[in-house]
Legacy VTK file of the C-alpha trace (Angstrom):
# vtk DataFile Version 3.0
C-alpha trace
ASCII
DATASET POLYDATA
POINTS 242 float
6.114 3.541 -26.006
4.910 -0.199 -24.240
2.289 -1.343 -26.072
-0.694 -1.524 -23.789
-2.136 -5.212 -22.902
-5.627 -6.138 -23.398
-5.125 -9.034 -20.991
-3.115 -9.689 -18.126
-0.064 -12.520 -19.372
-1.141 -14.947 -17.062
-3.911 -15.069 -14.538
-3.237 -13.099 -10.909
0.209 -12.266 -11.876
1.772 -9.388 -13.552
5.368 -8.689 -14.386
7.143 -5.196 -13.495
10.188 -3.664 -14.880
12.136 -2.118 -12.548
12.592 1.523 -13.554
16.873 1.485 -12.989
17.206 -1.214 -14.967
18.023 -3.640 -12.301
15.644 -6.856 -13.329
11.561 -7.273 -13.047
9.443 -8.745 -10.293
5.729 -10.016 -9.958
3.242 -9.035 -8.538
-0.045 -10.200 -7.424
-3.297 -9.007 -9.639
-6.771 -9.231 -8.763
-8.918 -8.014 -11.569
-12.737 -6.812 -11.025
-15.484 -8.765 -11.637
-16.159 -6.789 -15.053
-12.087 -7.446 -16.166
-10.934 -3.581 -16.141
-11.627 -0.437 -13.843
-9.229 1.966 -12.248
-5.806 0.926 -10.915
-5.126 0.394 -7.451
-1.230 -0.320 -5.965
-0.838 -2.286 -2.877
2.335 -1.879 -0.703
2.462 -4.960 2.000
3.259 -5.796 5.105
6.576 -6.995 6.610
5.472 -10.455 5.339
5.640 -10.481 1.740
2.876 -11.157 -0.271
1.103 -13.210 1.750
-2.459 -14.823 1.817
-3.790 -11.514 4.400
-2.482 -9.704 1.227
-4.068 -10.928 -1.752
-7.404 -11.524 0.322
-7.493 -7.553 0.111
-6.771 -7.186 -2.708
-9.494 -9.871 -3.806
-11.668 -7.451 -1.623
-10.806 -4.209 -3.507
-11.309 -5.720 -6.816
-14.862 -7.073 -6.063
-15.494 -3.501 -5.647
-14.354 -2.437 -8.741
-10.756 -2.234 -8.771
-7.978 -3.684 -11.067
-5.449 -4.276 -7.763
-1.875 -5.226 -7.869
0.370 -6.480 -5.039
4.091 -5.936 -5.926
6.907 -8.224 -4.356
8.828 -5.557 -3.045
11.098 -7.662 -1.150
12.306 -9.162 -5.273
15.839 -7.643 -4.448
16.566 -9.562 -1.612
14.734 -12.876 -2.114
12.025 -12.993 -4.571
8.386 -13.873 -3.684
8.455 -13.782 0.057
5.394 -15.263 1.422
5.350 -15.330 5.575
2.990 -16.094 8.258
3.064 -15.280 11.490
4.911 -17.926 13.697
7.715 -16.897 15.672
10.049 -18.004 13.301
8.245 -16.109 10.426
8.198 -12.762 12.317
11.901 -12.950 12.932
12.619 -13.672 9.345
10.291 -11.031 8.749
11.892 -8.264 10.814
15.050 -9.299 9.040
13.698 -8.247 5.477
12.413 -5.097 6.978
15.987 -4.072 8.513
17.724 -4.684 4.933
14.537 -3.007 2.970
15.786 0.024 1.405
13.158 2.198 1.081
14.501 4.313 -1.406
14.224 1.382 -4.103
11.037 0.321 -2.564
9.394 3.749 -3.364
10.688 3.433 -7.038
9.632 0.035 -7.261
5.715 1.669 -6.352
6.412 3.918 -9.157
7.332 1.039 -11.112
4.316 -1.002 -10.371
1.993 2.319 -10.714
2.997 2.738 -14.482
3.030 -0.801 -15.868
-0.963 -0.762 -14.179
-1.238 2.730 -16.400
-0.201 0.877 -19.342
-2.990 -2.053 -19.188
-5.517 -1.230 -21.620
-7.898 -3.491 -18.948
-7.268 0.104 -16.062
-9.189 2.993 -17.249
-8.478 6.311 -15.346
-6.010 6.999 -12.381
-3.923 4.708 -9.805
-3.890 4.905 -6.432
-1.659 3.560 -3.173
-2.802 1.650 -0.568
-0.321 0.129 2.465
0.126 -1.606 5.102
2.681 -1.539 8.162
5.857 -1.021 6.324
3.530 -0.541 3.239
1.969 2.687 5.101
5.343 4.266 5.289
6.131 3.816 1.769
1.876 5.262 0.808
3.212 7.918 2.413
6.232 8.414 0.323
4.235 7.531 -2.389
1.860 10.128 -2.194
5.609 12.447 -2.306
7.764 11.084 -4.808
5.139 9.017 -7.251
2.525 10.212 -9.416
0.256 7.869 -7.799
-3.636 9.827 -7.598
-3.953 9.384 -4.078
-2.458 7.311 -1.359
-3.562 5.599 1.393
-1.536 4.443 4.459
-2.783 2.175 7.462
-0.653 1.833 10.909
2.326 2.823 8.719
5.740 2.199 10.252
8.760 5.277 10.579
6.335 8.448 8.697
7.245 10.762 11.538
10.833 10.304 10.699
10.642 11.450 6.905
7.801 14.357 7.590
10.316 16.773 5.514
9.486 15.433 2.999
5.602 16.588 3.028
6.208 19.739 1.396
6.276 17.789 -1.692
2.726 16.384 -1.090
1.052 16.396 -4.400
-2.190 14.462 -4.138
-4.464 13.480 -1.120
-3.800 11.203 1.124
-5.241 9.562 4.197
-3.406 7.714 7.168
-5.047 5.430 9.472
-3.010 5.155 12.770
-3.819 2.760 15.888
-3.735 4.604 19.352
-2.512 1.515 21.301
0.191 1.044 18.340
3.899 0.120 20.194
5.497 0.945 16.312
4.155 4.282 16.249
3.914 4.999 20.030
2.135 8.353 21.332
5.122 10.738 20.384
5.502 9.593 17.098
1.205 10.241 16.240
1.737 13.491 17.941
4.163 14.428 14.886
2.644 13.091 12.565
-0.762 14.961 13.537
1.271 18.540 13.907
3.510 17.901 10.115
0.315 16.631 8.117
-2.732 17.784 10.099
-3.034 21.396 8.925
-2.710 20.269 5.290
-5.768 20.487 3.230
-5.262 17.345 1.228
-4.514 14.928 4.356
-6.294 13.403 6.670
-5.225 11.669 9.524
-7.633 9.638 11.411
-6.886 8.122 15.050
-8.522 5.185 16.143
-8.649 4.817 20.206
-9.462 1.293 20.602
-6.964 -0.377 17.978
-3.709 -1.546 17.869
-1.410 -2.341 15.236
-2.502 -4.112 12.159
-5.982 -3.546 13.194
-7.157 -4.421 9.496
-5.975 -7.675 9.054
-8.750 -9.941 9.291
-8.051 -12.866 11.548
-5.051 -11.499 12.826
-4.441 -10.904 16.577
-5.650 -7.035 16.898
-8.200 -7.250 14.603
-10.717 -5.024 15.729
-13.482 -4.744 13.499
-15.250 -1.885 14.821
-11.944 0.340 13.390
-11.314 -1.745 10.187
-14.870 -1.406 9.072
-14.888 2.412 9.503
-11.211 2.545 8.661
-12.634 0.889 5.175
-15.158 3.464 4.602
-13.022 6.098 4.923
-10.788 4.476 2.095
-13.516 3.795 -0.235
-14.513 7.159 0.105
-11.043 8.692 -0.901
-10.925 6.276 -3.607
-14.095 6.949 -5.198
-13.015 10.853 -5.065
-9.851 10.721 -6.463
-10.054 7.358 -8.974
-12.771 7.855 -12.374
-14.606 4.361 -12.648
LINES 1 243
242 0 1 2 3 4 5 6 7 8 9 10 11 12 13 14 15 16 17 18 19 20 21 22 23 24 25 26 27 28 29 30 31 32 33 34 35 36 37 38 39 40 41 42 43 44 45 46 47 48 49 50 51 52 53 54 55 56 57 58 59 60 61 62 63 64 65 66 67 68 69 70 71 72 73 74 75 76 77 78 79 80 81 82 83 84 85 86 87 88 89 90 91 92 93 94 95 96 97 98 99 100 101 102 103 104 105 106 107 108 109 110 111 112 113 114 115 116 117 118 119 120 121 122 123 124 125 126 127 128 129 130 131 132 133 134 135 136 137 138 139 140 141 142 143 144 145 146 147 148 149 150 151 152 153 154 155 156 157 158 159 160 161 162 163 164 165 166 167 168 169 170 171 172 173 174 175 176 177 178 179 180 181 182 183 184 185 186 187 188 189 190 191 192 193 194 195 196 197 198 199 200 201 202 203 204 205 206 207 208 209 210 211 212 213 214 215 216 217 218 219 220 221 222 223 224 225 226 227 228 229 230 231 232 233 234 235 236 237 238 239 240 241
């Protein structure tokens, strides 16, 4: 058994071992202002981990929670950090064709257990994601052990809904009604394979459009993030002991 750390090894970065044996990657840490509290995974974007990125998870840790980013583009080119030229978004659209998702999803598990290990988390670890990231919340919240998951305009979800019979904790999606990656068919599916379930909710927000969350980005619309938000808090302060 890992010895648990006291202390992250350096400051806002932490080192993951990938569970096949494969290598290790970084990944971004934002601790709470009192140094330890419960763990909290963040799955990104299409654009690595960018500054939009670590500026959330800056904002979950001043609310209490020890928050890690992981690089999970590390097997193609490690420590991907894009913006959002034209340029950018093509070479992020590239990364997101060659993701496999598979390893991505066992990288989350990966990144979920070294946070168990820090002696600075006490209690559970959750999933949070974002775009592609809400995809693999999804999947997290079916093949991790991660406490509950929680997946914003995620990317594909009505195309792996099979695999919701092994749903084992709750989780919440946030999709965007005017969102052209998960058009009106694909939120109808999603809301008839995960709305009856007890543990999910999905929550549909009429005036937002894709990456409605990210401040400063194009479709922010802060009406939706802000409640979006709450919603999130609230699941996290059921499902994560302080």
């Amino acid at each position: 058994m890992k010895r648990k750390q006291a202390r992250p090894p350096r400051p806002n970065s932490l080192v993951i071992d990938a569970a096949d044996g494969s290598g290790s990657f970084s990944g971004y840490l934002a601790l709470p202002p009192g140094g330890r509290g419960p763990g909290l995974v963040i799955a990104q974007e299409i654009f690595g981990v960018n500054k939009p990125m670590r500026d959330i998870a800056d904002a979950f840790a001043a609310r209490g929670y020890v928050v890690l980013v992981p690089d999970l583009f590390w097997r193609m080119a490690p420590n991907v950090v894009l913006g959002y030229t034209p340029e950018d978004w093509q070479k992020a659209f590239g990364y997101f064709q060659r993701f496999n998702v598979d390893t991505g999803v066992d990288d989350i598990q990966a990144s979920i257990t070294t946070l168990r290990e820090q002696a600075f988390v006490n209690g559970q670890v959750g999933v949070m994601g974002f775009c592609l990231g809400g995809k693999l919340a999804y999947l997290a919240a079916c093949r991790t052990d991660a406490d509950v998951a929680i997946g914003y305009y995620g990317v594909g979800i009505e195309a792996v809904l099979e695999e919701a019979g092994h749903l084992h904790c709750p989780l919440v999606l946030h999709i965007a009604q005017l969102d052209k990656y998960c058009d009106e068919a694909a939120q109808e599916k999603i809301q008839q394979g995960l709305g009856h379930r007890d543990n999910v909710q999905v929550w549909l927000y009429p005036d937002a459009d894709h990456a409605f969350a990210r401040p400063g980005g194009e479709h922010y619309h802060q009406p939706s993030a802000d409640l979006a938000l709450e919603r999130s808090l609230s699941a996290l302060q059921r499902a994560l002991s302080a």
